[in-house]
C-alpha distance (Angstrom), angle and dihedral (degrees) to the residues before:
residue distance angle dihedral
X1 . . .
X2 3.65 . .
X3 4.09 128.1 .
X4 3.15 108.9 -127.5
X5 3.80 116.6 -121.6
X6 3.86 117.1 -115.2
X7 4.01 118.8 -126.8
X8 3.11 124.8 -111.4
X9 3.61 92.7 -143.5
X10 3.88 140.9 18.6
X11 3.46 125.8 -179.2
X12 4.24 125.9 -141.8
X13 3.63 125.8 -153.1
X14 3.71 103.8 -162.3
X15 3.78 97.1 -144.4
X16 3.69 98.0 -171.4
X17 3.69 129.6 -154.4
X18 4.03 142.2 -88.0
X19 4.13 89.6 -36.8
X20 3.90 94.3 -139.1
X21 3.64 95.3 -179.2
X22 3.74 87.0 45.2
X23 3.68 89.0 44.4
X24 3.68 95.7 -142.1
X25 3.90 127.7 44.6
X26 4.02 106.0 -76.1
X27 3.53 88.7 -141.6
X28 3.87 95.2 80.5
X29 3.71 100.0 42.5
X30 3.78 120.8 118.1
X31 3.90 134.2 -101.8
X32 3.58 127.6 166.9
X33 4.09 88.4 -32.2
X34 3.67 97.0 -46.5
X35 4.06 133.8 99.2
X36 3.92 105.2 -116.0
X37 3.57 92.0 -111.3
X38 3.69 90.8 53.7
X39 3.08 85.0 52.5
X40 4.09 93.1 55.4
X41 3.78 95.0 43.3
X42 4.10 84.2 55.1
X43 3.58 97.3 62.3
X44 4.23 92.6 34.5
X45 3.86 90.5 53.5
X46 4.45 102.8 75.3
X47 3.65 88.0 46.0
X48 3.72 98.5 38.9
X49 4.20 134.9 77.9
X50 3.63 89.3 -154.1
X51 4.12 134.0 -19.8
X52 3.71 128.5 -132.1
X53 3.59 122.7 -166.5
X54 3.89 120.1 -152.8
X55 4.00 131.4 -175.5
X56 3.47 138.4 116.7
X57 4.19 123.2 -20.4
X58 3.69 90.1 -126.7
X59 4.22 90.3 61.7
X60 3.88 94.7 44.6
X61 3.70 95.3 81.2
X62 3.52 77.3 55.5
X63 3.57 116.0 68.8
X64 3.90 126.9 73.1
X65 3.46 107.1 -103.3
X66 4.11 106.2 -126.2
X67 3.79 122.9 178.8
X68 3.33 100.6 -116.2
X69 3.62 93.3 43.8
X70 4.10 118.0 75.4
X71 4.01 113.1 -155.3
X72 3.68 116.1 -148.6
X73 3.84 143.4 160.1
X74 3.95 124.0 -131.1
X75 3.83 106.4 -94.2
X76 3.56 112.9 -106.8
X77 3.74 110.3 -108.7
X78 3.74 84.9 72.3
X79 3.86 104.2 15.5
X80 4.12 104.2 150.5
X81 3.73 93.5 20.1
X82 3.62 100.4 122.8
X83 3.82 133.4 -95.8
X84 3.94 89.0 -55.8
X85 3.81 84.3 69.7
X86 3.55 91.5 43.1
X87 3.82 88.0 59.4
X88 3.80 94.6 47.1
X89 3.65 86.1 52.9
X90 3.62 97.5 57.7
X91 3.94 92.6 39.5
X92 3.37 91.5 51.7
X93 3.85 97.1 59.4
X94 3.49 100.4 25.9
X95 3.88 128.1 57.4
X96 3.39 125.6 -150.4
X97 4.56 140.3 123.3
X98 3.62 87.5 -115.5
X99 4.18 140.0 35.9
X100 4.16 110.1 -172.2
X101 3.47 98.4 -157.4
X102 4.06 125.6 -161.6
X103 3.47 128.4 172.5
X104 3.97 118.3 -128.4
X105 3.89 91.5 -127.2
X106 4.68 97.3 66.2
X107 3.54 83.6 78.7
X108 3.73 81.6 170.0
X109 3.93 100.1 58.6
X110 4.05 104.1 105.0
X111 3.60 145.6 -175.1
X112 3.46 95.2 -81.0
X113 3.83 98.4 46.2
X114 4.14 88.5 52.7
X115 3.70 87.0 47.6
X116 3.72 93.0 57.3
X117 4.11 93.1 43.0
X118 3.76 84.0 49.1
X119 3.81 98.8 53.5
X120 3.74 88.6 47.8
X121 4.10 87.8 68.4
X122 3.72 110.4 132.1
X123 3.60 129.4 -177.1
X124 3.67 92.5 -142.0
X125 3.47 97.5 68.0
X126 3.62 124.0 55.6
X127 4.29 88.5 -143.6
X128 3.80 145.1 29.3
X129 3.54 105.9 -148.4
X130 3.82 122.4 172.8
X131 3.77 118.7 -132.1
X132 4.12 109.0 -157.8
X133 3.40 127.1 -176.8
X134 3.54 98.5 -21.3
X135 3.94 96.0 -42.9
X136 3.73 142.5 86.8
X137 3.32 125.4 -106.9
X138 4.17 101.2 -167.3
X139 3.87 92.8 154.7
X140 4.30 90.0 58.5
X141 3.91 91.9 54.0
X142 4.03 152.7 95.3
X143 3.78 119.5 -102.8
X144 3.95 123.3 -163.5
X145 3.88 112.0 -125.1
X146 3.61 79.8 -122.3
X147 3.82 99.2 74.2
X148 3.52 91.4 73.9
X149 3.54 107.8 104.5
X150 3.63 91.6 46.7
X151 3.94 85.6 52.6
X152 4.06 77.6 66.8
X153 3.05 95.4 45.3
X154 4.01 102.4 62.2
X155 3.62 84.3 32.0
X156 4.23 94.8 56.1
X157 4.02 87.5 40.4
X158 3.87 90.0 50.0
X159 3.64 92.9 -114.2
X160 3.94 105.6 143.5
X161 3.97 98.5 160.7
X162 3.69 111.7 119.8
X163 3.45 93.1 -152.9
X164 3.80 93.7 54.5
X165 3.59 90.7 51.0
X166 4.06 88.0 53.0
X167 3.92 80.2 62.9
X168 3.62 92.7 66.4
X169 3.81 98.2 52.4
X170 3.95 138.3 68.0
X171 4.02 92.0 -108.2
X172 3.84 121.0 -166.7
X173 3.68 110.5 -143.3
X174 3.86 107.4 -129.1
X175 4.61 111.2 -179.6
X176 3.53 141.2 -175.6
X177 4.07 91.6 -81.8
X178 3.73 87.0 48.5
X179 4.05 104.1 48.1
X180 4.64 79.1 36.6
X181 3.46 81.1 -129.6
X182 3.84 138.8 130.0
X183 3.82 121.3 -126.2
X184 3.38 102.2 -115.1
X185 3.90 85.8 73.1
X186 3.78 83.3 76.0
X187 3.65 102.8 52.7
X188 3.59 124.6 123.0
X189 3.54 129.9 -131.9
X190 3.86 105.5 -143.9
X191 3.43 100.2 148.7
X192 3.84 144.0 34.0
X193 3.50 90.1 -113.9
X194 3.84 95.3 64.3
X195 4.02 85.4 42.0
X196 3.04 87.6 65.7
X197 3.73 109.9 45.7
X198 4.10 77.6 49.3
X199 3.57 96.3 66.2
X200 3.99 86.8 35.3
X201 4.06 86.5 62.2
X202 3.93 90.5 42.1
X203 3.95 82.4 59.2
């Protein structure tokens, strides 16, 4: 019997959960004809050997099941613990050097952007994380396989912050002049509010 060969790169759609500021999950809202995390696993999928998307049990049921996109729940010992337990999640069950991750709420974030983060990939650092305007963006970035066990360890100390975890890792800076792209790319929709001034700009 065969090993089978890791990948060299997995993509994660970060599906999220309920959405209560958004008032319905963000995942299923509209954008130029496609459901934002459509929309996500589009721009993952050139750069990508396969794409998982994670989120809340209740959503799973949910999404259409495609075959090059695998559905899954966050595992349990850290199910609702943020995106860093989405990411242990997906590294857990699925082994590859690198995990592009994208949340489903940058609707804006495209092929070309990914392609950019992607090429940036370094073996010297354990992460590509963009830094836009002054702010990180941890949850539109490339993680090392090699990050996992300190994953579990902010997890196991009950530290969920993404940017705390960035802390812990050799991090290569990535901007705006860098991914040739402007900042609004990076915005998130949390609420309907910012929906709709989305589909007001699209206009």
């Amino acid at each position: 019997m065969g090993t089978i060969k890791r990948k060299e790169r997995i993509g994660i759609v970060l599906a999220g959960g309920e959405s209560r500021r958004f008032g319905e999950p963000k995942a299923f809202a509209l954008y130029n004809g496609s459901f934002f995390y459509e929309r996500a696993v589009q721009a993952l999928a050139p750069y990508t050997d396969q794409t998982v998307l994670t989120g809340h049990p209740a959503l799973a049921a949910r999404f259409n099941r495609q075959p090059s996109v695998q559905v899954i729940e966050d595992l349990t010992l850290y199910s609702g613990k943020g995106p860093l337990a989405g990411l242990y999640s997906v590294m857990k069950q699925f082994d590859a050097k690198w995990y592009i991750v994208l949340p489903c709420d940058m609707p804006l974030v495209n092929t070309e952007v990914i392609g950019r983060l992607t090429a940036a990939s370094d073996e010297a650092f354990d992460a590509i994380v963009p830094y836009i305007a002054g702010k990180w963006q941890p949850l539109a970035a490339v993680y090392h396989r090699r990050v996992l066990p300190v994953v579990i360890n902010q997890l196991t100390a009950g530290h969920y912050r993404m940017v705390d975890f960035l802390k812990k890792i050799n991090t290569k800076i990535v901007t705006e002049v860098d991914l040739q792209s402007a900042e609004e790319i990076f915005k998130n929709i949390n609420t309907k509010d910012a929906y709709r001034q989305l589909i007001a700009d699209k206009t």
